[in-house]
N, C-alpha and C positions, 0 to 999 in steps of 0.2 A: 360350456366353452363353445365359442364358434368357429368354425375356417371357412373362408369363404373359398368355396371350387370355383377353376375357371372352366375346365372339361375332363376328359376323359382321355388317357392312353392305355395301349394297349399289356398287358401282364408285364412282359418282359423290360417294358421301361417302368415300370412303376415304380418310383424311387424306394421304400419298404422293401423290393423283393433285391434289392443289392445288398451282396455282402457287406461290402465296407460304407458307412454311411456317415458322412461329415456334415454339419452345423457349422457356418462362418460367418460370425458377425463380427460387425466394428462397434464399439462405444468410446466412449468419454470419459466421463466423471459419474454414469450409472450401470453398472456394470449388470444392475437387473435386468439389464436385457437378454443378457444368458438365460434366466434360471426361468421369463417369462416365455421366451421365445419356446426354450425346451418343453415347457409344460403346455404350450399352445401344440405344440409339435406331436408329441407323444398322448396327450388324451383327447387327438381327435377321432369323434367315434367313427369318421365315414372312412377313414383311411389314415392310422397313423403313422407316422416315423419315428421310430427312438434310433434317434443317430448311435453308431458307433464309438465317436472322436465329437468333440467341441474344440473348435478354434477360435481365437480371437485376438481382433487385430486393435488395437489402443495405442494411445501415451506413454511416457512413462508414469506418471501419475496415475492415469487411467488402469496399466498396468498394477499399482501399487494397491490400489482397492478394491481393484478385482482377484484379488489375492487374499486380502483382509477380510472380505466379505463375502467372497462366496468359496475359498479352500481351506481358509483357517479354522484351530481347532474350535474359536470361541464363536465364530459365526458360523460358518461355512455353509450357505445356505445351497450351493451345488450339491454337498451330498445329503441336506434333508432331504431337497428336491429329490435324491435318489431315490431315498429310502421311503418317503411318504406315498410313492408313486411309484415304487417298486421296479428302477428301471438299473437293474445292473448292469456291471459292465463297460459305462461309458466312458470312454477318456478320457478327463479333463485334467492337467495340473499346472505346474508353472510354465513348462515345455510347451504348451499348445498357448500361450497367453503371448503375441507375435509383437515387440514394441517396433511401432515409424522407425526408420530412422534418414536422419535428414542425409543433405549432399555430403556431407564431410562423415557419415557414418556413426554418429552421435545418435543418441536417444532421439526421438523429439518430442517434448513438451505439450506442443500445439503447432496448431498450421495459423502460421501467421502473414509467410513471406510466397509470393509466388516459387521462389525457389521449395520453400516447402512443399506447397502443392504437389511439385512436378515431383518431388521426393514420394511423398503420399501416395501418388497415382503411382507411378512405379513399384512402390512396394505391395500397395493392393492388388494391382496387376500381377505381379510375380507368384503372389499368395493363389492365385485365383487358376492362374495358368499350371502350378505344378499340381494342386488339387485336380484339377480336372486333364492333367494328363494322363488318370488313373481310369482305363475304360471301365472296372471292375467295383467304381465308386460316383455314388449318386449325392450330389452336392446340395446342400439348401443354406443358402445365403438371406440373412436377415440385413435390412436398412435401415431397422429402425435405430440406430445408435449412433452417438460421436455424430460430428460437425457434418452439416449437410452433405460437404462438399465428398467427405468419406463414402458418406452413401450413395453419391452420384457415381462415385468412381468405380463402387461395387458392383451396381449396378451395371455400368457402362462395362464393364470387366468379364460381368457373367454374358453379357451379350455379345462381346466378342468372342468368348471361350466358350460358353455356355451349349449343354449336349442335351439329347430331347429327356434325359432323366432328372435335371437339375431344375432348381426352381429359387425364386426370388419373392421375397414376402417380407412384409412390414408389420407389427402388434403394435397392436391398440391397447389399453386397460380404462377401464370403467372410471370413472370419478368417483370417492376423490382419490382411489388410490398411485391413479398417473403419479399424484405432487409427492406422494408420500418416497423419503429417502427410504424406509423400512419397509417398502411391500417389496419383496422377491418374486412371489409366485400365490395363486389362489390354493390357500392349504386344504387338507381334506379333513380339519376341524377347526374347531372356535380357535382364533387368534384376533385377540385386541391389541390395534394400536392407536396413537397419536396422528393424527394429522397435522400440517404446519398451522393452519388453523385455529388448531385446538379441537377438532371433531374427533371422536371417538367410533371408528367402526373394525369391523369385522373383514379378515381376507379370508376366509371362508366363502363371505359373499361376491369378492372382486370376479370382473367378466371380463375375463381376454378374448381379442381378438386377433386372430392370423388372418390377414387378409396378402393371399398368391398373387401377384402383381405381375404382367407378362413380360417378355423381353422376346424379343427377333434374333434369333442366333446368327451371329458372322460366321460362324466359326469354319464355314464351309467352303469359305470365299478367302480363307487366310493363307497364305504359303506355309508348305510341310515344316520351315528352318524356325518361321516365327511362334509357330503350336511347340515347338521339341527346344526352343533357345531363351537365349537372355534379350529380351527387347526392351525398350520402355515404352511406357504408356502412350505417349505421343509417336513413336518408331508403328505402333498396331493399330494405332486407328489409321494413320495413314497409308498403313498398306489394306487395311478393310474400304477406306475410303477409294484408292485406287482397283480395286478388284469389282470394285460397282461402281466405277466411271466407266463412260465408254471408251473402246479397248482405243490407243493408239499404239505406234509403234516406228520408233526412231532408231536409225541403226548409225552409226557412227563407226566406219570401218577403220578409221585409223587410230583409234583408240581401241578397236575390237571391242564394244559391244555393244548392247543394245538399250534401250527405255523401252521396257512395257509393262503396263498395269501401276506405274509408276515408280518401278521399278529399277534400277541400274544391274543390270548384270551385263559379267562380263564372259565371253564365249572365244571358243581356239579357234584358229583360222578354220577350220575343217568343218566345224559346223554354222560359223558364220555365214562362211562363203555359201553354207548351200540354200540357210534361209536370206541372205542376198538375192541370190535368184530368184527367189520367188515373191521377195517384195519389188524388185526391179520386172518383175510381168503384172505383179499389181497394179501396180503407177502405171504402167502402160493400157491398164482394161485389158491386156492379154486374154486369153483363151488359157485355161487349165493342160499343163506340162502332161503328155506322157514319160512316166518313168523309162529309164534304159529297162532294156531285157534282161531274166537271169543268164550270166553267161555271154553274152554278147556286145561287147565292147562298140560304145556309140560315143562317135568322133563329135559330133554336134553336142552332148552334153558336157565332155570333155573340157569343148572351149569355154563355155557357157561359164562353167565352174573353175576354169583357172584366171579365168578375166577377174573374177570377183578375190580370186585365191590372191593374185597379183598385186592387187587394190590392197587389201589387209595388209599384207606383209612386207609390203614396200619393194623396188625394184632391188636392192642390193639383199633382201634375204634370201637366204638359202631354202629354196623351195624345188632342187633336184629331187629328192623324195618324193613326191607329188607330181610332176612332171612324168616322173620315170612311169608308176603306178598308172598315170591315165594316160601314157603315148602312143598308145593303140585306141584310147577312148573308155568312157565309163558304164560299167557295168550294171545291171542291176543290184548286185550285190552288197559296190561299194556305198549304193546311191542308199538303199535300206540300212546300211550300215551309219552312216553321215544322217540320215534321219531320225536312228532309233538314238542314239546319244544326244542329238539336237533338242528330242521332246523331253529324254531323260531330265536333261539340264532344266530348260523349260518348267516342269511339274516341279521339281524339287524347290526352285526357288519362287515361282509363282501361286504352285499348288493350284486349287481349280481355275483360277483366270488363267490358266496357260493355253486353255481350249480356246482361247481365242485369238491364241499366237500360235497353234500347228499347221502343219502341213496337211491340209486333208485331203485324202482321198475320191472325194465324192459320192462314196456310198454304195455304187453300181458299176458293172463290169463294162466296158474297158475300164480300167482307175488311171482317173487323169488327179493330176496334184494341183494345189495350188490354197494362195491363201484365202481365207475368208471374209479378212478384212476389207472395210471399203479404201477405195484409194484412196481419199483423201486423208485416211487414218493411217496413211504407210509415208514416212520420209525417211530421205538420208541427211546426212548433216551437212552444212554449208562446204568444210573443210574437204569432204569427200567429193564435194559436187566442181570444188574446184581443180581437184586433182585429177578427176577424170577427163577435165577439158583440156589440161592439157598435151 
């Protein structure tokens, strides 16, 4: 048997040295893809894996003969594969066999209709994302099964989610036993079968191939809510797609809140108003703000920051509270306060593309703030630009 390696990692990612270890493939109408993929997986000599758990995502039909064929008592060739390869232990039964299901919640059949599609990819995706929300579990994902467009999604799946332990790979088998409905796995004696044909050979002799296919990880680039939530397939690519655009950033004060990374969140006057500020010295090419002092109340930040408070919440709301707090002027305290919430907000719903909506410091003593976007990557909205004029 071969696998083909693409490189090397270091021990502690080595997918073998995780406890919990998952096998996810899709198929069709040949459910051998399980029982080849495992045996690619587990007798290779440079480095094997014998998964923990086998999961698989089908049809309902797809489902039906993958059940008749590789758990049942008269075939069940998952647990010869066990036994002839000596690999206890692993999960596999009807509970791990995952059927589509379409828009309305139904089985699915086949993917026929673009609304299927977007069914499919959604549930691939779901499959893929609570799998690898498991730090403690090292994922290998097979493509070679079920309709192309399955294994596009898997793929496209594990490279949104996908962590440096997981891996993505397709199997090959030798001719003529690809055609054959009766090859499962290359046995470790003489088994004669039919070919469609009519040829007569031996899976003793068949030669599988695992060949590691690479993928680009997003996963890094994704917001904290969309790795840990319910999203669909198209909701993640375009927030991957938005996290590797270049940043802009649109504030919209009277709706409170902001577009960034292509994003919509929405933010409390408190911490709007203070990243107001500092998109409004953006647009200007401004010079980098010093912060208020700890403890010493600065009348000029003050204004700075209720002009913009003013703006959000319109003249008739109640904004005595805030008033009161800064009528001596703003502190440093409040000002790290209104900051450390701003970026909180920020990471959680951006996750790493938020670095390029903070406040930053600049690095070096005195700490001047300000943002680092280019101007022309900072607006406010028409609505707001009209309210200010007048």
């Amino acid at each position: 048997m071969k696998f083909d390696k693409l490189d090397h990692y270091p021990d502690a990612l080595q997918p073998a040295s995780f406890q919990r270890r998952v096998l996810l493939a899709v198929s069709g109408l040949t459910p051998q893809i399980v029982t080849e993929t495992l045996y690619a997986l587990a007798a290779d000599d440079y480095a094997p894996f014998v998964p923990t758990e086998v999961h698989l995502i089908t049809s309902a039909e797809g489902a039906r003969r993958a059940e008749l064929s590789l758990l049942s008592d008269d075939m069940g060739w998952f647990h010869k594969l066990c036994a002839d390869y000596h690999l206890p232990g692993v999960k596999f039964d009807r509970s791990y066999i995952h059927v589509m299901r379409d828009a309305h919640g139904h089985p699915m059949n086949d993917i026929r209709s673009p609304a299927d599609n977007r069914a499919a990819a959604d549930f691939i995706t779901a499959q893929v994302r609570a799998i690898t929300a498991d730090a403690g579990c090292a994922l290998h994902a097979s493509i070679a099964g079920g309709r192309k467009t399955m294994g596009f999604y898997l793929g496209y799946a594990l490279s949104l989610f996908g962590r440096p332990q997981d891996r993505l790979s397709h199997v090959l088998v030798s001719e003529p036993f690809e055609s054959s409905y009766d090859f499962f796995y290359p046995t470790p004696y003489s088994r004669v079968l039919q070919t469609r044909d009519g040829q007569l050979v031996d899976t003793a002799m068949a030669q599988v191939t695992l060949a590691e296919i690479p993928f680009v990880s997003l996963r890094h680039g994704l917001p904290t809510n969309l790795l840990a939530g319910v999203t669909s397939f198209n909701d993640t690519v375009a927030a991957a797609r938005a996290a590797l655009a270049p940043a802009q950033l649109v504030l919209d004060l009277s709706r409170q809140c902001i577009l960034a990374a292509g994003r919509e969140l929405m933010l409390p006057p408190a911490e709007l108003a203070l990243l107001a500020v500092f998109a409004r010295a953006r647009l200007a090419s401004s010079e980098p703000l010093s912060a208020p002092t700890k403890g010493v109340p600065d009348p000029a930040w003050a204004k700075r920051y209720l002009r913009e408070y003013r703006l959000i919440t319109g003249d008739l709301a109640d904004i005595e509270g805030t008033e009161r707090a800064l009528k001596n002027g703003m502190d440093g305290e409040y000002f790290s306060a209104r900051k450390s919430k701003l970026e909180k907000r920020l990471k959680s719903a951006l996750g790493p593309a938020a670095e390029a909506y903070r406040i930053h410091d600049g690095g070096v003593r005195p700490r001047r703030y300000g943002l680092t976007l280019k101007p022309d990557a900072v607006r406010f909205t028409i609505d707001v630009a009209f309210k200010e004029g007048n």
